[in-house]
mmCIF file of the N, C-alpha and C atoms, coordinates in Angstrom:
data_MODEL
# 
_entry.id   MODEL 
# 
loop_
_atom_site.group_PDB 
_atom_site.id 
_atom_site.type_symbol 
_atom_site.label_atom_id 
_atom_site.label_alt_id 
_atom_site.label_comp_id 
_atom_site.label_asym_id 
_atom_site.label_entity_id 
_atom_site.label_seq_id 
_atom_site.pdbx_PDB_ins_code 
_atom_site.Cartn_x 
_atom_site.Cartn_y 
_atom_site.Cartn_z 
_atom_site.occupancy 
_atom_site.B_iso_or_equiv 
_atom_site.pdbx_formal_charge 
_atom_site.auth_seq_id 
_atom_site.auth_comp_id 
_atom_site.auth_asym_id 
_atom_site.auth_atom_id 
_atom_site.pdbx_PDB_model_num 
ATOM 1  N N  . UNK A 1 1  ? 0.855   -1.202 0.000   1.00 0.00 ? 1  UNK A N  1 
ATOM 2  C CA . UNK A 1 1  ? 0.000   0.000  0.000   1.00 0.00 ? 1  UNK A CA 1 
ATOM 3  C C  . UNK A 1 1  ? 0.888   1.249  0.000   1.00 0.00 ? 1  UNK A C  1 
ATOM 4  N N  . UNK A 1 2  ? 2.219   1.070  0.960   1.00 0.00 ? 2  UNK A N  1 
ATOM 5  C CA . UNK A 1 2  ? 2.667   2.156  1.066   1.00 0.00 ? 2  UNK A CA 1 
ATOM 6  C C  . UNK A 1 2  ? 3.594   2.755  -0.240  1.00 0.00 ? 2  UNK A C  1 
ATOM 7  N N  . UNK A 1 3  ? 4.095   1.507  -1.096  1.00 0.00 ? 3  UNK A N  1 
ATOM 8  C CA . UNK A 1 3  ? 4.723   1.591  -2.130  1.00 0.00 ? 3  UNK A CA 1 
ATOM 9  C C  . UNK A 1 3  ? 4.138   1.863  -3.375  1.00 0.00 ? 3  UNK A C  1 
ATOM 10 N N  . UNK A 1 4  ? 2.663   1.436  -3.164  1.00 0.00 ? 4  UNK A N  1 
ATOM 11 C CA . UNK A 1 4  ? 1.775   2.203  -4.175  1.00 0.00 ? 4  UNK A CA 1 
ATOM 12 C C  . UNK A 1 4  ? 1.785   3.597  -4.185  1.00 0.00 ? 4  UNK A C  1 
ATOM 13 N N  . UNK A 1 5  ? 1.646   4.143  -3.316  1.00 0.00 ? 5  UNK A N  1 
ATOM 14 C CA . UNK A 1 5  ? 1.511   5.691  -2.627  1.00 0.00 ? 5  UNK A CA 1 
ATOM 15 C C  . UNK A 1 5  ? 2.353   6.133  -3.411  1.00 0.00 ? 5  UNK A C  1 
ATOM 16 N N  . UNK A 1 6  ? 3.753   5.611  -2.754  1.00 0.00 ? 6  UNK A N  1 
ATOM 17 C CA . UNK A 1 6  ? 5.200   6.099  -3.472  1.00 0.00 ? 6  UNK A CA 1 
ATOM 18 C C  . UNK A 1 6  ? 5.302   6.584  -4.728  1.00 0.00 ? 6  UNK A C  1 
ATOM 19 N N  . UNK A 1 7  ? 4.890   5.083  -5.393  1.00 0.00 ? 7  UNK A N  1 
ATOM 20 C CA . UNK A 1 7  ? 4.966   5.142  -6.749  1.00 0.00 ? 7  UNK A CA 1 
ATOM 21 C C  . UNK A 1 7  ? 4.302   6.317  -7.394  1.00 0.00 ? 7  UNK A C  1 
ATOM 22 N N  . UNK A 1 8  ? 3.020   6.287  -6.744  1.00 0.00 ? 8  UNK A N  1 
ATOM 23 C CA . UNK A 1 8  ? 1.773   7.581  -7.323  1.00 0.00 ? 8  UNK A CA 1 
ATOM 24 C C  . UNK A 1 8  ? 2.810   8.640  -6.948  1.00 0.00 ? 8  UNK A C  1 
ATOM 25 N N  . UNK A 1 9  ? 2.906   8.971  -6.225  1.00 0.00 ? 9  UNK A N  1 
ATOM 26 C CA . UNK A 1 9  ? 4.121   10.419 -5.637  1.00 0.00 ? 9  UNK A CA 1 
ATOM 27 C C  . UNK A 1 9  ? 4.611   10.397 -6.840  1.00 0.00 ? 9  UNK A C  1 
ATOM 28 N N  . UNK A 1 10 ? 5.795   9.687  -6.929  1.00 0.00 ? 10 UNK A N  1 
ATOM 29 C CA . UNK A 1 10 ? 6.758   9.824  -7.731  1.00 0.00 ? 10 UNK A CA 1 
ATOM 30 C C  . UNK A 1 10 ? 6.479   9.986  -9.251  1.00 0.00 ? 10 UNK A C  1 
ATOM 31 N N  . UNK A 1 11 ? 5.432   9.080  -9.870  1.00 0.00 ? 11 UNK A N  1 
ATOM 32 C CA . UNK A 1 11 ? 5.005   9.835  -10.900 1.00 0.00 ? 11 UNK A CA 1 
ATOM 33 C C  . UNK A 1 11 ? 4.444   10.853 -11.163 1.00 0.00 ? 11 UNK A C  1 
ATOM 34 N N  . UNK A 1 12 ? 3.585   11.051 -9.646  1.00 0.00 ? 12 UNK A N  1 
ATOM 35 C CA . UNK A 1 12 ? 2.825   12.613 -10.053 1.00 0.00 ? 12 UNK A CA 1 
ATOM 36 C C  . UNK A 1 12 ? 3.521   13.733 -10.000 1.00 0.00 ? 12 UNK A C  1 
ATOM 37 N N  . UNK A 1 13 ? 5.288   13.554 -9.521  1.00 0.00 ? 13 UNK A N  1 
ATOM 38 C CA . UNK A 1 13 ? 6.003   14.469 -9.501  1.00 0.00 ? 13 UNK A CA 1 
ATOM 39 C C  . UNK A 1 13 ? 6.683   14.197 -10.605 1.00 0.00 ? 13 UNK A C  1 
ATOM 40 N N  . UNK A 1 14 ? 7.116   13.638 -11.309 1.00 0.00 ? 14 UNK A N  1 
ATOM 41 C CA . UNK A 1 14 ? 7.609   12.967 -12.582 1.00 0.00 ? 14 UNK A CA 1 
ATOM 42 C C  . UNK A 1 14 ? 6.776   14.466 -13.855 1.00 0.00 ? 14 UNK A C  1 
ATOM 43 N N  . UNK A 1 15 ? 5.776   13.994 -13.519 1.00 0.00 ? 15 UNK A N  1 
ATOM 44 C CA . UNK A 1 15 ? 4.450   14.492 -14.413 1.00 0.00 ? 15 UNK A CA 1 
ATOM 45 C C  . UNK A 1 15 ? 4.679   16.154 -13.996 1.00 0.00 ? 15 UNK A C  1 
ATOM 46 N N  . UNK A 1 16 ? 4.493   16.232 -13.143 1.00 0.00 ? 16 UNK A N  1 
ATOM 47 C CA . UNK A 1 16 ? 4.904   17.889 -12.827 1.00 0.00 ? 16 UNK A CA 1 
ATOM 48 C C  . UNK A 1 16 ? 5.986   18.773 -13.507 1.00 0.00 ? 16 UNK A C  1 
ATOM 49 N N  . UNK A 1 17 ? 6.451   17.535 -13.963 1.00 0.00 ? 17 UNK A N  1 
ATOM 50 C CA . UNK A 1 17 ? 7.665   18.262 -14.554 1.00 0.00 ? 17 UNK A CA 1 
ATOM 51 C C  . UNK A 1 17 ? 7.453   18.371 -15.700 1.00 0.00 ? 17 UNK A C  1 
ATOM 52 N N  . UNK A 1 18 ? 6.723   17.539 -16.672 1.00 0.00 ? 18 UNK A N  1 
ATOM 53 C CA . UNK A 1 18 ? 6.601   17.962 -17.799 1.00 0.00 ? 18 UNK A CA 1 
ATOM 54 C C  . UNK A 1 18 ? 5.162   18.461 -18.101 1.00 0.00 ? 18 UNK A C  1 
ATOM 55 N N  . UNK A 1 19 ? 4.478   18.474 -19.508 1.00 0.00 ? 19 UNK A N  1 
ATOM 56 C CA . UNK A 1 19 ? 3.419   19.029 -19.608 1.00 0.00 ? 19 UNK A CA 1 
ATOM 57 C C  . UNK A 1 19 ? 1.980   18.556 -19.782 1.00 0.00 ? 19 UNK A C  1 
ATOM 58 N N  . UNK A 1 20 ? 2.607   16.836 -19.204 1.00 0.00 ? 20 UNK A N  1 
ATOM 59 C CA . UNK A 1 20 ? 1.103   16.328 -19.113 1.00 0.00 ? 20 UNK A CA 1 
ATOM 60 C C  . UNK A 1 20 ? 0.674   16.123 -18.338 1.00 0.00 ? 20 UNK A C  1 
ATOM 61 N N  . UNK A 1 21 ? 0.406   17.321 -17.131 1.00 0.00 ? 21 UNK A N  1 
ATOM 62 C CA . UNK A 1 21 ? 0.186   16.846 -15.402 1.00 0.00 ? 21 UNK A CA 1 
ATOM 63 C C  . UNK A 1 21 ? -1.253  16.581 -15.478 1.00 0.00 ? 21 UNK A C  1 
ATOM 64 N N  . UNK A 1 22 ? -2.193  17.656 -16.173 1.00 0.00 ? 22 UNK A N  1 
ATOM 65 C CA . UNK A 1 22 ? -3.491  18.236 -15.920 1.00 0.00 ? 22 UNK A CA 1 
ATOM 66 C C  . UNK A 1 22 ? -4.366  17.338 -16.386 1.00 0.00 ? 22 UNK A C  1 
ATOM 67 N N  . UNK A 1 23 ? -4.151  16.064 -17.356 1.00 0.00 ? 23 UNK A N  1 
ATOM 68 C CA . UNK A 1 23 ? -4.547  14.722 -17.729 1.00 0.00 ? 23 UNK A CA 1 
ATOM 69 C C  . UNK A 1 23 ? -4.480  13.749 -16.646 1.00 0.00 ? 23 UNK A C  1 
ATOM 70 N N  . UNK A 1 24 ? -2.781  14.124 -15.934 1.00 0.00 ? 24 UNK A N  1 
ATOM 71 C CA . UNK A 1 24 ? -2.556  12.957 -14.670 1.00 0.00 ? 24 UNK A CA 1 
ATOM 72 C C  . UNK A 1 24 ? -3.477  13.072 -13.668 1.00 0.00 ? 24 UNK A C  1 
ATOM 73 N N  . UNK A 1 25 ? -3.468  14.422 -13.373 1.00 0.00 ? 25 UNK A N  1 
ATOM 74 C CA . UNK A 1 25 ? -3.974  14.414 -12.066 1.00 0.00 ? 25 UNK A CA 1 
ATOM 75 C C  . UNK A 1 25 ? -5.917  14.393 -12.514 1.00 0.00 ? 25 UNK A C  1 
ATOM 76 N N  . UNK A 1 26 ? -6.639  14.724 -13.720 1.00 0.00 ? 26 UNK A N  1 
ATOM 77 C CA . UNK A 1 26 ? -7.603  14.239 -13.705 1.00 0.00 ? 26 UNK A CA 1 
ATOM 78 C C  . UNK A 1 26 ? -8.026  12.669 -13.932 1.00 0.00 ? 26 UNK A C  1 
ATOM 79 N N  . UNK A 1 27 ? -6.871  11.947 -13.922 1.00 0.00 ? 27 UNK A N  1 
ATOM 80 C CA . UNK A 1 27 ? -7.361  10.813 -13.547 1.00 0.00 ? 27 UNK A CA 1 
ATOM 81 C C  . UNK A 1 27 ? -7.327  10.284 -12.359 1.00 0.00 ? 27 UNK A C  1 
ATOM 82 N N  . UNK A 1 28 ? -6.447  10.457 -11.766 1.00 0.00 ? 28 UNK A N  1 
ATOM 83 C CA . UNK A 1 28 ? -6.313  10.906 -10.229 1.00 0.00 ? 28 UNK A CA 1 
ATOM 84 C C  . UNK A 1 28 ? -7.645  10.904 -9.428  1.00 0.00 ? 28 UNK A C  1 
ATOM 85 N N  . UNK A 1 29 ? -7.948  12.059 -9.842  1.00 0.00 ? 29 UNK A N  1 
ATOM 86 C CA . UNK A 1 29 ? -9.114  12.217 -9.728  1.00 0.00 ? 29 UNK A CA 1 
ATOM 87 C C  . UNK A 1 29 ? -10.488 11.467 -9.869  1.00 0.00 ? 29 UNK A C  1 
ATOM 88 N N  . UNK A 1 30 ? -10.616 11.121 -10.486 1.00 0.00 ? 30 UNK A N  1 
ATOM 89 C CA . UNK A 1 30 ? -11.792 10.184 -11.175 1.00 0.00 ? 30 UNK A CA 1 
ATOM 90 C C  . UNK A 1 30 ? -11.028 8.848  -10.593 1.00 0.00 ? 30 UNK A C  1 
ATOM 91 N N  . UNK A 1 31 ? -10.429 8.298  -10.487 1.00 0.00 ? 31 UNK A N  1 
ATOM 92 C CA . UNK A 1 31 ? -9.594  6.918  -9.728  1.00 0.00 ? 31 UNK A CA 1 
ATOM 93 C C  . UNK A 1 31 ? -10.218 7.169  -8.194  1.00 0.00 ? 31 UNK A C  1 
ATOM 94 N N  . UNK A 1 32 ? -10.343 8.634  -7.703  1.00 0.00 ? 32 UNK A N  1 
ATOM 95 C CA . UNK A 1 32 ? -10.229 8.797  -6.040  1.00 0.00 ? 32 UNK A CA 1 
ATOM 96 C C  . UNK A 1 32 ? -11.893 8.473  -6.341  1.00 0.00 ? 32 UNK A C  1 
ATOM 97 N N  . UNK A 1 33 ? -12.468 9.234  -7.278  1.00 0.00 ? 33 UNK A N  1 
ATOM 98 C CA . UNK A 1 33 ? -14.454 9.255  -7.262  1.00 0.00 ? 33 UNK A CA 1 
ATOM 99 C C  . UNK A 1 33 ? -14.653 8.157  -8.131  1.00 0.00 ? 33 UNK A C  1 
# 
């Protein structure tokens, strides 16, 4: 569980860096609802 987390972190900071965050994090999103 906790390495899932991680992983999500780390890509969602991955993603921050380039310019496809606003796709990532709406799935994110819709994954949480």
């Amino acid at each position: 569980m906790l390495d899932e987390f991680h992983y999500c972190l780390t890509s969602f900071m991955m993603n921050l860096k380039s310019d496809n965050w606003q796709p990532f994090v709406k799935q994110i999103l819709l994954s949480i609802v």
